[in-house]
N, C-alpha and C positions, 0 to 999 in steps of 0.2 A: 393602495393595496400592494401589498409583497406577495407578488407568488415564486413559487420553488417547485421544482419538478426531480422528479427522483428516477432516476434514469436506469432497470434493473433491480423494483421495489419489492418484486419476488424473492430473494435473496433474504428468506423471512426473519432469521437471527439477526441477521449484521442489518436489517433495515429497520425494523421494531428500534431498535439499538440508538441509528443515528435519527429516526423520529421521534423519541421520545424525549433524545436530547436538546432536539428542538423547540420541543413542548413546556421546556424548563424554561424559555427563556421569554420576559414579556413580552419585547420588543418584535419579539419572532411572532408571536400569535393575537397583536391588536385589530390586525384587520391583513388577516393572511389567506391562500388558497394554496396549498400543496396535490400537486396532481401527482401521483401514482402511475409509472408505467412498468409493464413486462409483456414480453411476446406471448409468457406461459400464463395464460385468464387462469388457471387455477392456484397457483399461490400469488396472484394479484389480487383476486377475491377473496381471498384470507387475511392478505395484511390489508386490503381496505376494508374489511368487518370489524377484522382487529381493531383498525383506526377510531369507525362509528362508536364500536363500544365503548372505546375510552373515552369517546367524548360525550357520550350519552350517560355514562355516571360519571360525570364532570362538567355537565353544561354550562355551571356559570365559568369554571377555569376554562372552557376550552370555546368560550363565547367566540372569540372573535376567528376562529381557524376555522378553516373547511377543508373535506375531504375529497378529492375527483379521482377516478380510474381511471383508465384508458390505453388502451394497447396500440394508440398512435400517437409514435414518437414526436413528430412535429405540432400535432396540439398541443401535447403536454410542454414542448419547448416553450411554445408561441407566448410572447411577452413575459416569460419566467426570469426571473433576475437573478437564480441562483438555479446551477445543473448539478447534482450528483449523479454521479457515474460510478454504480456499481453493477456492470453486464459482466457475464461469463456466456462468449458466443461458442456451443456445442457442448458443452455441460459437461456431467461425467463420462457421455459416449466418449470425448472427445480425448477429455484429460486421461483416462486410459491409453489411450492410443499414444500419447503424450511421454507416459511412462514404459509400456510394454513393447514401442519397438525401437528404441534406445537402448533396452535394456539386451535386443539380442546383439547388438553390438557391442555390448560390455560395460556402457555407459547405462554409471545403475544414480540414480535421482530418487531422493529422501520426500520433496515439496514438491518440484518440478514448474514452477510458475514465473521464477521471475530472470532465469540466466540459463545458458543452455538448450539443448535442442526445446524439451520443455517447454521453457518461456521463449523463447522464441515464437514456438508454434501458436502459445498460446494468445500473446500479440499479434500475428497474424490475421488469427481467425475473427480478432476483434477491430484489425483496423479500417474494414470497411463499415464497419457498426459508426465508429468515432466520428470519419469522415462524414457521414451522413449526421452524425449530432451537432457535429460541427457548422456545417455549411444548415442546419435548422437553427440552429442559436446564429449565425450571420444574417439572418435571412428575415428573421421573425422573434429571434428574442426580445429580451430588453431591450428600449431604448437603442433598436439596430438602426444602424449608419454611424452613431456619434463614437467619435473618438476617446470621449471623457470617463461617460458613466456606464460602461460596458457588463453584460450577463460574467461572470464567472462560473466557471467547470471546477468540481470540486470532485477530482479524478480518487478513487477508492481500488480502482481495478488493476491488477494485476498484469502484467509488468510494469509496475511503476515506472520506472525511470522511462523506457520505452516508450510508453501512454505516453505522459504528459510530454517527453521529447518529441512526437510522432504529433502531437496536437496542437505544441506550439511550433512547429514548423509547418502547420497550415492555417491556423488562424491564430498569431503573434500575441503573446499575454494573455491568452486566451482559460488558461486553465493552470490549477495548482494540482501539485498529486500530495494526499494525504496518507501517512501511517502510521502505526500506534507504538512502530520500532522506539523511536527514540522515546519517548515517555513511557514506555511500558519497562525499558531498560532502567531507564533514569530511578523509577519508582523498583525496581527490585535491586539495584544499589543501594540504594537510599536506605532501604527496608533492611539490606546485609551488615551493613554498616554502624543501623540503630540508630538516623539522627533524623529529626523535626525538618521538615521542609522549610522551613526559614532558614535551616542552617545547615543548608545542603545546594550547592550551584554546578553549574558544568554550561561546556560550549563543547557541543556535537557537530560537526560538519564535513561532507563527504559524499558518498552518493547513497541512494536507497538502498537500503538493506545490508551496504555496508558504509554506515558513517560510522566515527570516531572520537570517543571523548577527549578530546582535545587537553581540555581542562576538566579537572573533578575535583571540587574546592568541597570544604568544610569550616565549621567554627563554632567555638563551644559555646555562643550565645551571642544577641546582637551585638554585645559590643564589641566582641574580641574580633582579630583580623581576619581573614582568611586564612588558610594553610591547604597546600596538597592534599587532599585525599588518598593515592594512589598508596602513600605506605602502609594507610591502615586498612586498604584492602587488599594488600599483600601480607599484613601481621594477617589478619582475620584468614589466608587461606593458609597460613601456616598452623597456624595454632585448630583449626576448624574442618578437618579434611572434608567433612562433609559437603561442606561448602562447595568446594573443588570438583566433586561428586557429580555436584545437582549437572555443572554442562563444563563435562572436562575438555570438550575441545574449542569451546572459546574462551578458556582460560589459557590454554595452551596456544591460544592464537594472541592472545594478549602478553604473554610469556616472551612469546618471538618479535612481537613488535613495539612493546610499551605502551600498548592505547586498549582500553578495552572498546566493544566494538556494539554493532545494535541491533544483530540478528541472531535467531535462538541457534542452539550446534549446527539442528537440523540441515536448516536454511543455510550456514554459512560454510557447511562443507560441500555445497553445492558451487561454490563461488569462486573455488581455490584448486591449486593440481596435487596437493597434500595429502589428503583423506581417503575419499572414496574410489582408488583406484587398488588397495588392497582389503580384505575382508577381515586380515586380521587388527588394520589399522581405524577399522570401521567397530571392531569389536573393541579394540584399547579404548576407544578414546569417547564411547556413546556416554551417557548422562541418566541419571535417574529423574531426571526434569521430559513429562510430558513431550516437549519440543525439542532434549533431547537425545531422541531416540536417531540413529542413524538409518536404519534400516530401509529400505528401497521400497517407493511404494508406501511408506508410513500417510502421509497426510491424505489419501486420495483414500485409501483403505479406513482412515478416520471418519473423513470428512463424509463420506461416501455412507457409512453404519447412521453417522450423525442425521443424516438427511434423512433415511429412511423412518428417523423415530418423530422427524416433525409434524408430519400432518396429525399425530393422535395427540402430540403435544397441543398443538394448534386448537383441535377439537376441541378437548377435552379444556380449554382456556376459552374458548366463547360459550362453552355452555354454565359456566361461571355466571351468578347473579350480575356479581363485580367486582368490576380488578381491581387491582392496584396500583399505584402510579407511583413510580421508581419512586426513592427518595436522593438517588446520586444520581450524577452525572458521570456516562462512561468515561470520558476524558476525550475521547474522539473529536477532531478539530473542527469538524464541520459546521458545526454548531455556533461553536465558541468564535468562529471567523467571522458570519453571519451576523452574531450581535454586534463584533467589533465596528464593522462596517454599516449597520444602521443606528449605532449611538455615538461612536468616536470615541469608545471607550477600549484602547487599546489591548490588542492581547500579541503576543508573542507564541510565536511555533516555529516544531523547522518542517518544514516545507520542501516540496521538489518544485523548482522550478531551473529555470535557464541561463546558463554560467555565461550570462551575455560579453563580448569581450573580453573573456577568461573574468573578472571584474571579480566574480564572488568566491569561488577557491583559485584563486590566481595560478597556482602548478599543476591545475587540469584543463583539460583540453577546451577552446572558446566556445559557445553555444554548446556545448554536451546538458544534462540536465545534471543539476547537481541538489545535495540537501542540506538547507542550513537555515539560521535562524533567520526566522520571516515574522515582521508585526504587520499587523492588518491594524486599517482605522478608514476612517469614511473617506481619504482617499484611495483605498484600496491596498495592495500588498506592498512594503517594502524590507527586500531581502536585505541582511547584511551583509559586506563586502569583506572585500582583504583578506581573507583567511586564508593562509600556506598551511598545507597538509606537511607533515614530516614524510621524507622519500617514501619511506618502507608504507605507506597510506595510501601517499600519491602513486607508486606502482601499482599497488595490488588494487586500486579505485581505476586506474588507467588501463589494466586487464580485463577487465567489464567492461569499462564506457566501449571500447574497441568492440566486443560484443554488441552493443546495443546501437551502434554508431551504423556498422554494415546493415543491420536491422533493420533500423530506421530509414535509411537510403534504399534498401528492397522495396520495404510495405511504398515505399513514397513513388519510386519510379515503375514497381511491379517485376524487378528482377530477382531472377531465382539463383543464381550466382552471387549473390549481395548475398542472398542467406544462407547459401551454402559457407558463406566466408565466415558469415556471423559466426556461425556454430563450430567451423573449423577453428575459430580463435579462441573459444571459450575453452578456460584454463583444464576445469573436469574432462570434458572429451576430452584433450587434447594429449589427457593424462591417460589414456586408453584405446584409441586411433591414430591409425594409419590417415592420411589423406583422404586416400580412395576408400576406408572404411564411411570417412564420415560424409563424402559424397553420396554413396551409397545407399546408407541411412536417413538421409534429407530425400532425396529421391524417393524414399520412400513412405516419409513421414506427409511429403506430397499427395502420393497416391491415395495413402488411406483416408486424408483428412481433403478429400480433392473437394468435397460435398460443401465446405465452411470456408474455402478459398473460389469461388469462383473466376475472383479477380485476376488469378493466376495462372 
C-alpha cells in the first residue's frame, strides 16, 4: 500500500488541484490511502467530502484509493511515503502584517512571499511547522531508520528556496521544493512564439523564482537541427508591441541581461533594487498580464476577494448530483514525480533542491538551494550538474541566496540578528532604507507577528 499525506489539504484550490492529479495516475491509486491534514477542520471537511464524492461517482476508477482526515499531523505522517507541504502558518491575519508594516517604511511589496521582509517573515512563521513535520517523517514515516528508501517532502510552500534550504539542513535529502515558475513560463513562450512542443527545448537553471533560460532552442520539424530561439523572440517583440505589453518589466529585465527569466513582473520586481523604489518606475514598467500588475498589496488583495468566494463555490459543487473529473493534468510536478518513482518511468523537472559542493550551478554558493533540472525514477531524484550561470545571473541569483542564507541560519539557531541581516540585504529594502530604518521595522514585524513566533 502507498500512502501520501498532504500536509495544509485546506488550501482548497491549489489541493483539489494536486489530488486530482494524483487521481490520473494508475499506479497512484491501485491500493493507495491519502490522508488529509489541516489545523482549519472546516475547509478539511470540504476537501474531504469533496474527495468522497468523486469517488463515490467513480467507484470502479477510484477502487483502489481511500480517503482519511485528520488534524494530527504525526498520524497523517506515520508510514506516509510521500509528504506534500502546502501550510500557510498565520493566514491572511498574518500576510497583512506582512505587507502593511513594511509598507510604512517605504518598503512597498507586489506578492510579498518569497524575498524580503515578507518572505522572510513568512518562513519564519512556518519553520517551526516544518521542524516538527520533519522530525514526524524521521521518526514514523516510511520505511524510517533506512538509508535507502526514504519518505520524501514534496515542499509547495512558500518561500521556496528558504523551505526546502531550512529542511534539508535538518533532515539531509529530505525534501524537493516544487513550482509551476518554470513550466508555466516555458509554455507561454512556447505559445508566443507559435511552435509544437516537440519543437520547442530549453535548460532553466538558477534559484527559485529567479531561474534562467539558459538555452531556448527551436526547429522547424524533427528532422531539422536545432537553432536559438532568442532572435525570434526578439523579432516577435519588435514586430508585436503587444507582446511587450503583456509584462514589460521582465522583458526589460531580459533586455539588461540576455536570459529571459521565470517569474511573473509582479514577483520579480520584488527581487531586484530597480523598480519598486520609485512610483513612477512602477507605473512605466507594470504589464496588462494579470501577474503583471506592480501595485503594492496586489496578490494579498487577490488572493484574499478569491478566498472569500470559496466556500459558496465549494457549496454549491457538492450539492451537485455529479462531478466531473478533469480531463488534464495541471502540470504540477508532484504527481508526475510520484509515478516516476513507483514505475521507473522517468520524468524530468527542475526542482529546488541543494547546490551540494557548489556541484549543480557550479558559480553559486555550496549547499545554498538552487533549481535545476531534476529526473526522478525508482531510485529517487537526480539533479543535473555543471551548469555556470552567466555573471550578470550568478549576481543577481547571489543577491538572494545572501537573503535567504542569513534566514536560514536565524530560523536554525533562533537569532534575530540573522534576520535582521537577512532583510538588511535584500536588494528591494535596501533600495529604500537606512540601516536603522530596517532594524526598526524587523523589530517591529517581531512584535506584531510575536503570536506565530513563539520560538523567538
Amino acid at each position: 500500500m502507498i500512502k501520501i499525506a498532504f500536509i495544509g489539504a485546506g488550501s482548497f484550490v491549489f489541493g483539489e488541484t494536486v489530488l486530482t492529479d494524483i487521481l490520473m495516475f494508475p499506479s497512484l491509486i491501485e491500493n493507495t490511502v491519502i490522508y488529509l491534514e489541516d489545523i482549519d477542520e472546516h475547509y478539511l471537511d470540504l476537501m474531504y467530502k469533496d474527495m468522497l464524492k468523486l469517488k463515490e461517482n467513480f467507484p470502479e476508477r477510484f477502487e483502489g484509493v481511500s480517503f482519511e482526515k485528520t488534524t494530527n499531523q504525526r498520524k497523517a505522517i506515520e508510514d506516509a511515503k510521500y509528504i506534500i507541504n502546502a501550510i500557510h502558518v498565520g493566514g491572511y491575519e498574518a500576510y497583512k502584517l506582512d505587507m502593511d508594516i513594511p509598507y510604512k517604511y517605504n518598503v512597498t511589496q507586489c506578492v510579498g512571499d518569497t524575498l524580503g521582509p515578507g518572505g522572510v517573515f513568512r518562513f519564519l512563521r512556518a519553520s517551526q511547522v516544518l521542524k516538527s513535520i520533519l522530525k514526524d517523517i524521521k521518526e514514523v514515516g516510511y520505511n524510517c531508520g533506512s538509508e535507502i528508501d526514504k519518505p520524501l517532502l514534496l515542499n509547495y510552500t512558500n518561500p521556496m528556496a528558504m523551505v526546502t534550504w531550512y529542511c534539508n539542513k535538518i533532515l539531509p535529502d529530505s525534501t524537493v521544493g516544487l513550482c509551476h515558475g518554470v513550466f508555466g513560463t516555458a509554455f507561454g513562450l512556447r505559445s508566443a512564439l507559435k511552435l509544437k512542443s516537440e519543437n520547442f527545448s530549453y535548460l532553466c537553471a538558477g534559484i527559485n523564482h529567479m531561474a534562467w533560460f539558459l538555452k531556448l532552442l527551436y526547429r522547424e520539424n524533427k528532422l531539422s537541427p536545432w537553432k536559438n530561439a532568442y532572435p525570434l523572440l526578439h523579432k516577435k517583440l519588435e514586430e508585436d508591441p503587444s507582446f511587450e505589453e503583456l509584462e514589460r518589466l521582465r522583458v526589460d529585465m531580459m533586455r539588461a541581461t540576455g536570459y529571459f527569466m521565470t517569474e511573473s513582473s509582479g514577483h520579480l520586481s520584488e527581487y531586484l533594487p530597480y523598480y519598486r523604489k520609485r512610483d513612477d518606475l512602477l507605473e512605466k514598467y507594470k504589464g496588462t498580464m494579470l501577474f503583471a500588475n506592480l501595485e503594492h498589496n496586489f496578490n494579498y488583495v487577490m488572493s484574499k476577494r478569491n478566498s472569500e468566494s470559496v466556500d459558496k463555490t465549494i457549496a454549491r459543487k457538492l450539492k451537485r448530483k455529479k462531478l466531473k473529473f478533469k480531463k488534464r493534468h495541471s502540470g504540477e510536478y508532484a504527481s508526475y514525480i510520484m509515478n516516476a518513482i513507483e514505475t521507473n518511468k522517468p520524468f524530468m523537472f527542475n526542482g529546488n533542491v541543494i547546490n551540494k559542493q557548489g556541484g549543480l550551478i557550479t558559480n553559486l554558493p555550496k549547499e545554498c538551494c538552487v533549481e535545476v533540472p531534476v529526473t526522478a525514477d525508482n531510485q529517487g531524484l537526480h539533479p543535473q550538474g555543471g551548469i555556470e550561470l552567466p555573471t550578470i545571473c550568478q549576481a543577481l541569483c547571489t543577491s538572494n541566496i545572501m537573503v535567504q542564507k542569513a534566514a536560514v541560519e536565524g530560523a536554525l539557531i533562533l537569532d534575530r540578528e540573522k534576520i535582521y541581516h537577512a532583510v538588511l540585504l535584500d536588494p528591494n529594502t535596501a533600495s529604500v532604507c537606512s540601516p536603522k530604518e530596517v532594524r526598526d521595522m524587523v523589530d517591529e514585524l517581531f512584535e506584531v507577528e510575536a503570536k506565530w513566533l513563539p520560538q523567538f
